[in-house]
C-alpha positions as CSV (number, residue, x, y, z in Angstrom):
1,X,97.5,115.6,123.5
2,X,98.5,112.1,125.3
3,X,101.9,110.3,125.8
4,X,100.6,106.9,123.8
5,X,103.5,105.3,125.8
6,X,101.3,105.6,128.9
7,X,97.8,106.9,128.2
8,X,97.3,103.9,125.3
9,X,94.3,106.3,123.8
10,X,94.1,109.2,122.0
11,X,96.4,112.0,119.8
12,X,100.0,112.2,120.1
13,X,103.4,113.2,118.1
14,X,105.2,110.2,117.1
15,X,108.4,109.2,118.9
16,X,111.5,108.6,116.6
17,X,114.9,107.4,117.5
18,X,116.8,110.6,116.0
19,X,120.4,111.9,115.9
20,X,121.3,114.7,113.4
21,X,118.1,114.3,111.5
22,X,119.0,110.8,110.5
23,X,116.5,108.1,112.1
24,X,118.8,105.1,114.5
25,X,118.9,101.6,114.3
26,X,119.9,99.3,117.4
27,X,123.1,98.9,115.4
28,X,123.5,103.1,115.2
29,X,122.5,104.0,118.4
30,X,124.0,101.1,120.6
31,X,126.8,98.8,119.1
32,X,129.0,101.0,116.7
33,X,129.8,103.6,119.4
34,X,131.4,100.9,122.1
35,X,132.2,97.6,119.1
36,X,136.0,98.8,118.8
37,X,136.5,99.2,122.6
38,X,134.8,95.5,123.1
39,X,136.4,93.6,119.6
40,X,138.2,91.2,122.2
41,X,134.7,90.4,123.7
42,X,132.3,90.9,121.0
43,X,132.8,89.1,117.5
44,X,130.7,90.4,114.7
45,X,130.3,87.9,111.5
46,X,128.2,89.9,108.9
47,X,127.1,88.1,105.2
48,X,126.8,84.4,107.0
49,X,124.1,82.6,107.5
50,X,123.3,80.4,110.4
51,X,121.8,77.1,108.9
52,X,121.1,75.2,112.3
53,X,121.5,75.2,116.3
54,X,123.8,72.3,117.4
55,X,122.2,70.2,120.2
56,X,123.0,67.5,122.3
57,X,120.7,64.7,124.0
58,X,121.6,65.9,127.6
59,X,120.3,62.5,129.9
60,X,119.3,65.0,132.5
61,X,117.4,67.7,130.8
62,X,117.0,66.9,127.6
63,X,118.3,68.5,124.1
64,X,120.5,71.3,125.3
65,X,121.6,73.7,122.5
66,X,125.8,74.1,122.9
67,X,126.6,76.3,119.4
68,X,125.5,76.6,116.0
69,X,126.3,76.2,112.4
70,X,126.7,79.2,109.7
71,X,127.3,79.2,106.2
72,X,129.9,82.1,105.0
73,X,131.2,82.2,101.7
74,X,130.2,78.9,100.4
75,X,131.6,77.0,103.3
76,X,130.1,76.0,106.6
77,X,131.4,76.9,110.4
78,X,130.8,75.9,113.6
79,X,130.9,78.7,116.9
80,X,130.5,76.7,120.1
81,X,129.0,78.4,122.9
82,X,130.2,78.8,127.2
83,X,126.9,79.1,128.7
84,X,124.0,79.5,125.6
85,X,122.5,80.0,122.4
86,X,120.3,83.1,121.9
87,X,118.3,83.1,118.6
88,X,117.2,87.0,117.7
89,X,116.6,86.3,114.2
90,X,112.9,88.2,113.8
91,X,109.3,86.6,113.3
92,X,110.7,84.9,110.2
93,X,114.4,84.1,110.3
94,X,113.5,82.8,113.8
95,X,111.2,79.8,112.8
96,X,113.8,78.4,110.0
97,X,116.5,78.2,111.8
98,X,114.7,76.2,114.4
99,X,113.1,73.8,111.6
100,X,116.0,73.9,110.0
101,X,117.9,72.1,113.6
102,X,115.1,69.6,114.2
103,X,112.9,71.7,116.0
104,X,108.9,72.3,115.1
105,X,106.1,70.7,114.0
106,X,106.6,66.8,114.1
107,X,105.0,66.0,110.5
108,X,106.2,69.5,108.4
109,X,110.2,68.0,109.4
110,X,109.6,64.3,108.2
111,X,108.3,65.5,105.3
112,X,111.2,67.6,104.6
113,X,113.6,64.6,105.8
114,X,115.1,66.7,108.9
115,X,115.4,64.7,112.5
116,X,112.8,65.4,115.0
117,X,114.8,66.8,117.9
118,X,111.7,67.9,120.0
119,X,108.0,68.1,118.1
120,X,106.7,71.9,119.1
121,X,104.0,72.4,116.8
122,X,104.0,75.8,117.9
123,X,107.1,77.0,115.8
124,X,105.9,78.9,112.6
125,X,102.7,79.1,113.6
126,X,100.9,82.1,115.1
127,X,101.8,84.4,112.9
128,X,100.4,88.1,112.8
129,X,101.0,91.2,111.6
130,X,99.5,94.8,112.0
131,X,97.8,95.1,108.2
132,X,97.0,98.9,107.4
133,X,95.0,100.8,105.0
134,X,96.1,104.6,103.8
135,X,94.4,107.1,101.7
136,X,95.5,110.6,100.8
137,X,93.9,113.8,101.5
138,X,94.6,116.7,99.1
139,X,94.5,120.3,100.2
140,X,93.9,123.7,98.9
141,X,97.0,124.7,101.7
142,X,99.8,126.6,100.7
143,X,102.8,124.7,101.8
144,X,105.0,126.5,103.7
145,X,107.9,124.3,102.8
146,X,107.2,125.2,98.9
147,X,110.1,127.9,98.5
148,X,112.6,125.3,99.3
149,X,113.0,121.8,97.5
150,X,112.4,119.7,100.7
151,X,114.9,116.6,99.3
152,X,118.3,118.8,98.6
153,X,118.0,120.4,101.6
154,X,118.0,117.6,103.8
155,X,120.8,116.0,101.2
156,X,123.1,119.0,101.4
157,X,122.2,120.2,104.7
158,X,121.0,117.3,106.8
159,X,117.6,119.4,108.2
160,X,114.3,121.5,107.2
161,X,111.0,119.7,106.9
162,X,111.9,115.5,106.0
163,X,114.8,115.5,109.1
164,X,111.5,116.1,111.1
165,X,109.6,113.4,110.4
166,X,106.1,114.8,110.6
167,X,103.8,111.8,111.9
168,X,100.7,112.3,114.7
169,X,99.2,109.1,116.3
170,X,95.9,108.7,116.9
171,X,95.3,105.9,119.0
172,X,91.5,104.3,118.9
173,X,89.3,102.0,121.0
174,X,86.4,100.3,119.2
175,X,83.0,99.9,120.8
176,X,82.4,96.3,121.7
177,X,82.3,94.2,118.7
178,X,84.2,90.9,120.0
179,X,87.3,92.2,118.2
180,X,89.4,93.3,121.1
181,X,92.0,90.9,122.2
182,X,92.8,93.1,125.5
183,X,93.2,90.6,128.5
184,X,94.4,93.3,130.9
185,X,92.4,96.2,130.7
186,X,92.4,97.0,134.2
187,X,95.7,98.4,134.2
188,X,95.3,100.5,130.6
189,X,92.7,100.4,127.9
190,X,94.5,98.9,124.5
191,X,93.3,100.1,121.4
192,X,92.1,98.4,118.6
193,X,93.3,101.1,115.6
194,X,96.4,103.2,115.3
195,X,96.1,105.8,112.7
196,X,99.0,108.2,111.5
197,X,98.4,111.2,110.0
198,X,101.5,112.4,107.8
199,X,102.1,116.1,106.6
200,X,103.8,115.5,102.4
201,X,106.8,118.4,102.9
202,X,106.8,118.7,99.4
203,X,103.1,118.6,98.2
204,X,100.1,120.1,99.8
205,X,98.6,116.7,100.8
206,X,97.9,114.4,104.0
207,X,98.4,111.1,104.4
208,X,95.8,109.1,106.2
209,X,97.1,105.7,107.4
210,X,95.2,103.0,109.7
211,X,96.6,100.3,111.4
212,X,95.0,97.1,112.3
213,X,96.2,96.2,116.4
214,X,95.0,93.3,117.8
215,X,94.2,91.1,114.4
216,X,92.9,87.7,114.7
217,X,93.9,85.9,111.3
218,X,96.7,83.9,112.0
219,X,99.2,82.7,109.6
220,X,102.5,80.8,109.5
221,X,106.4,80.2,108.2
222,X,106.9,76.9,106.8
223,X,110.2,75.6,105.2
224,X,110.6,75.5,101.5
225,X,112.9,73.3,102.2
226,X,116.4,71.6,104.2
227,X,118.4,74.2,102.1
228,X,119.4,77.3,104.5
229,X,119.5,79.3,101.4
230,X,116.1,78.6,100.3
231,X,113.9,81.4,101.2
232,X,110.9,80.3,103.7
233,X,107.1,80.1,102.6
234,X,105.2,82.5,104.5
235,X,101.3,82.5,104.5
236,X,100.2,85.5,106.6
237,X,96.1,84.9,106.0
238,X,95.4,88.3,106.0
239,X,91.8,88.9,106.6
240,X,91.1,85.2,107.1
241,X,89.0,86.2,110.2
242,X,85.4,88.1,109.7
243,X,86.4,90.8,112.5
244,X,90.2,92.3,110.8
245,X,87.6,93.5,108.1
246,X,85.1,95.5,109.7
247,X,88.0,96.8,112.0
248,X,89.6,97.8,108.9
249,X,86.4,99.1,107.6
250,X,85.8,101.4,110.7
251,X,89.4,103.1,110.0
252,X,87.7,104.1,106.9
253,X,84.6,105.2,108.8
254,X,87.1,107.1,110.9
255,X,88.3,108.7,108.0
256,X,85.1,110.0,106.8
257,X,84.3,111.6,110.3
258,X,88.0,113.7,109.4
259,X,86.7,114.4,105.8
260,X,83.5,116.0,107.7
261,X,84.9,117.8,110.1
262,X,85.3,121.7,110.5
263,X,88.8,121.4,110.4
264,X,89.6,119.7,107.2
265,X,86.1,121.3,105.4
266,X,88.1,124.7,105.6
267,X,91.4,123.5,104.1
268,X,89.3,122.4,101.4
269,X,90.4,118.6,101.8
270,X,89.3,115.7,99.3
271,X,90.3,112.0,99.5
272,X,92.6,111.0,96.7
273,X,90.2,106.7,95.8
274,X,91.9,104.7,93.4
275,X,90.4,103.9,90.8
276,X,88.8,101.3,91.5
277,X,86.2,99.7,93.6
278,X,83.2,101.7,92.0
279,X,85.1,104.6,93.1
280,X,82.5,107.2,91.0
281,X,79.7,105.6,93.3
282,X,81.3,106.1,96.2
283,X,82.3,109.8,96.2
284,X,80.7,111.3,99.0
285,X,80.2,110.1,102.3
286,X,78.8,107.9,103.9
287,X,80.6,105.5,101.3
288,X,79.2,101.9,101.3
289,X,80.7,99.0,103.2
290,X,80.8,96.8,100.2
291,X,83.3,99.7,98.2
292,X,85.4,99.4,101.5
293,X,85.4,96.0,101.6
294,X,86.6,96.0,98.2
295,X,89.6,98.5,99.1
296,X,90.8,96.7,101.5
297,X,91.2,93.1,100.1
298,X,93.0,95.2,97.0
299,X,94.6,97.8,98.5
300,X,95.6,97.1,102.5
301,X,99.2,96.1,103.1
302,X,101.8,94.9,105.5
303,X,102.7,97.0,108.4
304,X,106.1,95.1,108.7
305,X,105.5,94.4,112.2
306,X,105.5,90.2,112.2
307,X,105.5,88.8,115.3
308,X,104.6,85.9,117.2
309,X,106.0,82.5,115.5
310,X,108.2,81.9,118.7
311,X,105.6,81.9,121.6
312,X,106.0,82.7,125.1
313,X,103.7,81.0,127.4
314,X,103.7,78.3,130.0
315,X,104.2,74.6,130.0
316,X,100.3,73.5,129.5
317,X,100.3,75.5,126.4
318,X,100.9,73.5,122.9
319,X,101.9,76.1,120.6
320,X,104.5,78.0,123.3
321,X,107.9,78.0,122.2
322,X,109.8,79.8,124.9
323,X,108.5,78.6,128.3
324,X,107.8,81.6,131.0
């Protein structure tokens, strides 16, 4: 077993953010316990929407940011700010609300009719996501959770097997197929794959997922249009780029080397295929890359983990957002 908060590679439990059985949020864990002692300092405004940053032309330094505008209710507000405005809005609320106050690519905000305050082609753009693949493993196990319905006991009693949350990481580097995006392995190898394997409390089944790192298809936010309420246009081009595939394929590869081994041979394991793909073909192992191919351009999905529409980097680079 490793600690993948250090180590990077190999098998390790997963590390949950846990109180009473009941997974924490940032809001849980850090703001509810201290918001009525800090009311006079910290003012909360939930069901609003902030529709743009307010700027002004400074002569010295250029736009400077002193507030924004939010939309509550069917009318609009204004909050002006001492010292700055921080934008925390995620990989997608982040991007609109800077296009939305003049700030982005030069030609996506004439086209929309929004002033140019400064032309940064890089917000929206760079988008990625960890895209993931899962499969399902039945077992001829008896589950030691059967005697008790798994669900109303963790409703009536808050514990047993789903206050657990029974998750192992397996953390995987590739061998060298151009796909790793690693720029400092001397200080720790990054891996290419994360797989999680998940124990079902209720059934006798495994759950097989595999997580795609370090993808190279790049997509982008765009504005649908000037109207805050209007929901953005995101394009994530999953699997635009050659490599995300046959990383994705090699989780399944991976999977195959579980379905062979000792281990999962004695618990008499089978992989639950959809049904489709030529999945009668492609029963036994070593299954052909053109079925997994097929699974995975029908079947992968979003790991929920967008990033990367604001940029850090430095000056000299075009599609930085925030300057370091």
């Amino acid at each position: 077993m490793s600690d993948y908060s250090d180590d990077m590679l190999g098998l390790s439990p997963v590390t949950f953010t846990v109180h009473e059985g009941i997974r924490q949020n940032s809001v849980a864990a850090y703001l509810r316990p201290i918001h009525k002692k800090r009311q006079d300092r910290l003012h909360i405004v939930t069901g609003a929407l902030v529709s743009k940053v307010l700027i002004d032309n400074d002569s010295r330094f250029g736009p400077k940011a002193y507030g924004v505008e939010y939309l509550k209710n069917g009318k609009y507000h204004i909050v002006r700010a001492r010292k700055e405005v921080i934008i925390s809005a995620g990989a997608i609320g982040t991007p609109q609300i800077l296009l939305l106050s003049g700030i982005g690519p030069k030609n996506d905000l004439q086209s929309l009719g929004i002033p140019v305050i400064m032309d940064l082609p890089g917000v929206g753009s760079n988008l990625q996501d960890h895209l993931s693949i899962d499969a399902i493993f039945r077992t001829n196990l008896t589950n030691p959770h059967s005697e008790k319905n798994p669900k109303v006991q963790y409703i009536l009693n808050g514990n047993g097997p789903i206050s657990m949350f029974p998750y192992t990481a397996v953390f995987v580097k590739l061998p060298p197929k151009g796909t790793s995006t690693s720029s400092n392995e001397r200080r720790r190898p990054f891996p290419d794959i994360l797989l999680f394997l998940q124990e079902n409390p209720a059934l006798p089944t495994l759950l097989y997922v595999g997580m795609l790192l370090h993808p190279k298809s790049k997509g982008n936010v765009k504005l649908r249009s000037r109207e805050i309420e209007d929901h953005p246009v995101i394009n994530p081009n999953y699997l635009e780029h050659e490599d995300d595939l046959q990383v994705l394929t090699e989780v399944y590869r991976l999977m195959e080397k579980f379905e062979k081994s000792a281990a999962f041979e004695k618990a008499g394991t089978q992989v639950m295929m959809p049904a489709i793909c030529n999945r009668t073909q492609n029963k036994d192992v070593p299954r052909s890359d053109n079925f997994y191919n097929c699974l995975i351009w029908k079947t992968s999905r979003s790991g929920y983990h967008q990033c990367c529409t604001a940029k850090m980097g430095s000056r000299s680079d075009k599609y930085a957002v925030v300057h370091n």
